[in-house]
C-alpha positions in Angstrom: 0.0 0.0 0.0 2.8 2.4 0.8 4.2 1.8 -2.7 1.0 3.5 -4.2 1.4 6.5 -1.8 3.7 8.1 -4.5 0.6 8.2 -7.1 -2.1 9.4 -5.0 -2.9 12.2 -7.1 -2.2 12.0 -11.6 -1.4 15.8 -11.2 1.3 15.9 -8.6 4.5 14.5 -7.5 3.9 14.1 -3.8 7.5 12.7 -1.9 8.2 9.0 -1.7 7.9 7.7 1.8 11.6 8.3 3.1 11.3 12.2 1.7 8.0 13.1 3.1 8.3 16.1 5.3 5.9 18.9 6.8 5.7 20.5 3.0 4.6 17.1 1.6 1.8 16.5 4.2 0.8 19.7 3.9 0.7 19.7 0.3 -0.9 16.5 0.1 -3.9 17.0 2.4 -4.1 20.5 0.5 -4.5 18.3 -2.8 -7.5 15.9 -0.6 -9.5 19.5 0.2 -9.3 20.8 -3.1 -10.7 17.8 -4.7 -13.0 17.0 -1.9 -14.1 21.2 -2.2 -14.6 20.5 -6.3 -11.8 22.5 -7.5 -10.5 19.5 -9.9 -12.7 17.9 -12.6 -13.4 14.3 -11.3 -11.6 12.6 -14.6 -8.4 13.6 -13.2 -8.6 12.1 -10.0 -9.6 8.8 -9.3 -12.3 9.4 -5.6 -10.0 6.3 -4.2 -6.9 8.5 -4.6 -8.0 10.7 -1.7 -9.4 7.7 0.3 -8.9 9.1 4.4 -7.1 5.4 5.1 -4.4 6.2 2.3 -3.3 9.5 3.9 -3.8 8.7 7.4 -0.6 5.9 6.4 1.2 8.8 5.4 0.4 10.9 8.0 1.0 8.2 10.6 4.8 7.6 8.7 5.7 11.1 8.9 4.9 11.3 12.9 6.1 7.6 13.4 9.6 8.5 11.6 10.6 11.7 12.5 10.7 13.9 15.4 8.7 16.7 13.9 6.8 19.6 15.8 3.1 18.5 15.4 2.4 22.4 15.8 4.3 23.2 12.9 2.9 25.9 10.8 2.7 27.6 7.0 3.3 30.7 6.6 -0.2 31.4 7.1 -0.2 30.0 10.6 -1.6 26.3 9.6 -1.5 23.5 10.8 -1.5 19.8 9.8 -4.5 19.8 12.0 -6.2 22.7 10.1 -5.5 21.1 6.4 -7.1 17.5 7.9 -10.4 19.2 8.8 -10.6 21.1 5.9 -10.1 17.6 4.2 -12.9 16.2 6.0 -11.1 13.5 7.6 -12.4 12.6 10.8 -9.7 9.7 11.7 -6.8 12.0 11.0 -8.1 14.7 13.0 -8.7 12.2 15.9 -4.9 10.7 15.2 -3.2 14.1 15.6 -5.0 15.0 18.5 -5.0 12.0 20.3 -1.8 10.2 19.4 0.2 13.0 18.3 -0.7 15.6 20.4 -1.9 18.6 18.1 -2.7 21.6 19.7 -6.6 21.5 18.5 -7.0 25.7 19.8 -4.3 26.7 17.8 -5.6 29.8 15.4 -4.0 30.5 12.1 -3.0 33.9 10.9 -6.8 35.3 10.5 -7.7 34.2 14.0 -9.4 30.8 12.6 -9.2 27.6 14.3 -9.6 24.2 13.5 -13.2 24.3 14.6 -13.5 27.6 12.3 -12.5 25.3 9.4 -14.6 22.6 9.6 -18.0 25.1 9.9 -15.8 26.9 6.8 -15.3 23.7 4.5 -18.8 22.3 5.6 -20.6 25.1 4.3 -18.4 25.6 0.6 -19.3 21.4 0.2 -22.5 22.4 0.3 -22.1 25.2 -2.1 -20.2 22.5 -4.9 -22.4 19.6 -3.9 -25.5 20.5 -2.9 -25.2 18.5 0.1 -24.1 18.5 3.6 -20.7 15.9 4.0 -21.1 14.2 7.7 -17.6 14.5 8.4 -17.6 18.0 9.3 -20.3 17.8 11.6 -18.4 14.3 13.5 -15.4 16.9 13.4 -17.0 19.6 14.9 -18.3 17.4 17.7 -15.2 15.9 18.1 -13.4 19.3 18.6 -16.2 20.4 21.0 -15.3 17.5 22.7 -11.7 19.1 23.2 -13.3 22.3 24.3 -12.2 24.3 20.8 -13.5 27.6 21.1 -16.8 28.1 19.4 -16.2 31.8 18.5 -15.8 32.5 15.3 -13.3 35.0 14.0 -13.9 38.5 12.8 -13.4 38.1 9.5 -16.3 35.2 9.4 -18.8 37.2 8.9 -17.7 38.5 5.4 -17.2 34.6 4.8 -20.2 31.8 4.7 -18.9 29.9 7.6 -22.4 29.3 9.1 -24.1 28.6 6.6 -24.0 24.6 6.7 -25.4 22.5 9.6 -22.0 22.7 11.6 -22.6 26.2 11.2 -25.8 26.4 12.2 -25.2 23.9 15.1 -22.4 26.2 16.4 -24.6 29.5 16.3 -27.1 27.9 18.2 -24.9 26.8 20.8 -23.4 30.6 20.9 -27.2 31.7 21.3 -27.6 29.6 24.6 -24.4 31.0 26.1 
């Protein structure tokens, strides 16, 4: 299975297993949102390319292997963690915050954390697809679990990011505070 990491996606050239770094993650759960988000056409990436077991391997080699900083950020403040939620995957987010030990409250350079991207991702999935994707909302829950902050940051409200049920689910839990 690890073999087949290096073709997960037709249009990129993501490390071999040795090589992959922060970058590589990074760019290769960036590659999992865009598709997941619409932004390629589906010919040109097969749906079991971006399969959440695949890169949860990967992700699990790069922490397994190396003594990296699982708070580790891009230049726009982030995280691993913020790129898996925006990805949709549940079992990844749960792996870096359990096992690794991901700082789930950690806000990127606009003030948004990971809980910002899942109500974020949840409602632009709805705006390609039509349709709500569960994973966000099992996401959200699990990062209220973790006591994320529910606030949303001030930029939000130029963006749709409560416009989906996790959205929805977090304003109404606002409104009882």
């Amino acid at each position: 299975m690890l073999n087949s990491l290096v073709l997960i996606f037709k249009m990129s050239t993501i490390p071999t297993i040795p090589e992959i770094n922060f970058e590589g993650i990074v760019r290769l759960l960036k590659k999992c949102q865009d598709y997941i988000c619409g932004e390629y056409d589906q010919a040109d990436v097969d749906e079991a390319d971006v399969e959440e077991e695949i890169v949860l391997e990967v992700v699990k080699k790069y922490f397994s292997s190396t003594s990296a900083d699982p708070n580790a950020e891009t230049k726009y403040g982030l995280t691993i963690l913020h790129h898996a939620v925006a990805a949709g995957f549940l079992e990844i987010v749960k792996y870096l915050i359990e096992d690794v030990g991901v700082d789930p409250h950690k806000k990127d350079n606009y003030e948004c954390n990971a809980l910002s991207y899942a109500s974020f991702y949840d409602s632009r999935y709805i705006g390609f697809f039509g349709s709500a994707k569960k994973s966000y909302m099992d996401i959200a829950l699990f990062l209220l679990e973790a006591d994320v902050d529910t606030e949303l940051p001030p930029f939000a409200l130029r963006r749709p990011m409560d416009k989906g049920p996790v959205g929805e689910y977090l304003r109404s839990i606002r409104e009882k505070e």
